[in-house]
C-alpha positions as CSV (number, residue, x, y, z in Angstrom):
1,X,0.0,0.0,0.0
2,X,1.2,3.3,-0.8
3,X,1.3,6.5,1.5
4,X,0.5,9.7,1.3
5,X,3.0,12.1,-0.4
6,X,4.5,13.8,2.7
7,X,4.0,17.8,2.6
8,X,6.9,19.4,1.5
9,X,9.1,21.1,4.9
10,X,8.8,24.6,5.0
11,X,12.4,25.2,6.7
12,X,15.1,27.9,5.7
13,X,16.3,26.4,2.2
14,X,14.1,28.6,0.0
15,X,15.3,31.6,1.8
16,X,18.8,30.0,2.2
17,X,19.1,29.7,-1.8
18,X,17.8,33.0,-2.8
19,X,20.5,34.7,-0.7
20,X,22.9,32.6,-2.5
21,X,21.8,33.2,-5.5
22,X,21.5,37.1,-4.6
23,X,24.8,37.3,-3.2
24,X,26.4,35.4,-6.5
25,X,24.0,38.4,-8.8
26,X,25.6,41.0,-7.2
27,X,29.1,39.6,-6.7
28,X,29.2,39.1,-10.3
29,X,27.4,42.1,-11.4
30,X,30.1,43.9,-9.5
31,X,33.2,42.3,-11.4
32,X,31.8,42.5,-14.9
33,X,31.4,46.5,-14.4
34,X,34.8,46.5,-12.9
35,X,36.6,44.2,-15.5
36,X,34.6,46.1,-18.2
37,X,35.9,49.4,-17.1
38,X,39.7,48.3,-16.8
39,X,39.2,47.0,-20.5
40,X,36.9,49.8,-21.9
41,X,40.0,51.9,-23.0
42,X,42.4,48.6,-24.4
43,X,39.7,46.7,-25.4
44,X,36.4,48.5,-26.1
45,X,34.8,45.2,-27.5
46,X,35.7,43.0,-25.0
47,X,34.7,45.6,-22.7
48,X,31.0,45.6,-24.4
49,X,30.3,41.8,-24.2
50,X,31.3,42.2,-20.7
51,X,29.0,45.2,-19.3
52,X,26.6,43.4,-22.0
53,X,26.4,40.3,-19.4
54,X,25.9,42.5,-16.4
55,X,21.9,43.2,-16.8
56,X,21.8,39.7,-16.9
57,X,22.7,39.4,-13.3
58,X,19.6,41.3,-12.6
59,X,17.2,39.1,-14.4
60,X,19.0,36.1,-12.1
61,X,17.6,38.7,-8.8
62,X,14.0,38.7,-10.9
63,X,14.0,35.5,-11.4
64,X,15.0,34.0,-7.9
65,X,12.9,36.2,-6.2
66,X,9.9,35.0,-8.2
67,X,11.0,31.5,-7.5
68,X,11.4,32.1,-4.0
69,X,7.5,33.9,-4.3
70,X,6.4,30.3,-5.4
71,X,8.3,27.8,-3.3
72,X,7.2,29.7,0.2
73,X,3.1,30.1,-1.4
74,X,1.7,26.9,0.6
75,X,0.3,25.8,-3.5
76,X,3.7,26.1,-4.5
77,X,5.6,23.8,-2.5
78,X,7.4,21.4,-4.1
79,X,7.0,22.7,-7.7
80,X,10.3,24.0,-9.4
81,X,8.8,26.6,-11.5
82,X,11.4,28.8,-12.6
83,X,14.5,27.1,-12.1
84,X,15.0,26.6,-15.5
85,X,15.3,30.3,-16.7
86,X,17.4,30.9,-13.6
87,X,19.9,27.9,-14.7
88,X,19.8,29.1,-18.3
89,X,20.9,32.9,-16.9
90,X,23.4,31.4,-14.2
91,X,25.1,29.8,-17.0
92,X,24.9,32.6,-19.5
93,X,26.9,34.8,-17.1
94,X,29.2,32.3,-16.5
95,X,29.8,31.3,-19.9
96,X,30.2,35.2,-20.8
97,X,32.7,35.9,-18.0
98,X,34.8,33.1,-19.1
99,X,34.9,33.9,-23.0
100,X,35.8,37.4,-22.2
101,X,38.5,36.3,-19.7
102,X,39.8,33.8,-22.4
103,X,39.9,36.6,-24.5
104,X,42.2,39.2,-22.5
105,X,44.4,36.0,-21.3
106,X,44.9,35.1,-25.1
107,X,45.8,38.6,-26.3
């Protein structure tokens, strides 16, 4: 016989993983408009693809907080609605930084 799904615990992690993922927006919105104005007067292109990525770190805030909107609603628990676009814009960043800093290493 099968039980009853369980509800889902309504501890710290939500809150826990939006301040992570808050703290790693604004860390790395902070180094892309620093490294993009050390390169904007060497490198103004490499400087653009890097203040390019930093609204990006702001859609991770948008997106996170909405997340963490629907995890904490007592419908929402349980549901991973949203993590997809945040993974997608988490990775974006990342891949960006790391193209640019490819970029200035191989020059």
């Amino acid at each position: 016989m099968t039980e009853p799904p369980r509800p889902a615990d309504r501890g710290a992690q939500a809150e826990r993983t939006l301040l992570a993922w808050l703290r790693t927006a604004l860390a790395t919105a902070a180094v892309l408009v620093a490294v993009g104005r050390e390169l904007l007067p060497t490198r103004p292109f490499a400087a653009g693809i890097v203040l390019a990525c930093a609204p990006l770190a702001v859609a991770v805030v948008t997106v996170a907080r909405r997340r963490y909107r629907t995890v904490r609603l007592p419908t929402g628990l349980g549901r991973p609605d949203g993590a997809a676009p945040l993974a997608a814009a988490g990775a974006l960043v990342a891949v960006g930084g790391m193209a640019i800093l490819a970029h200035v290493l191989a020059r």
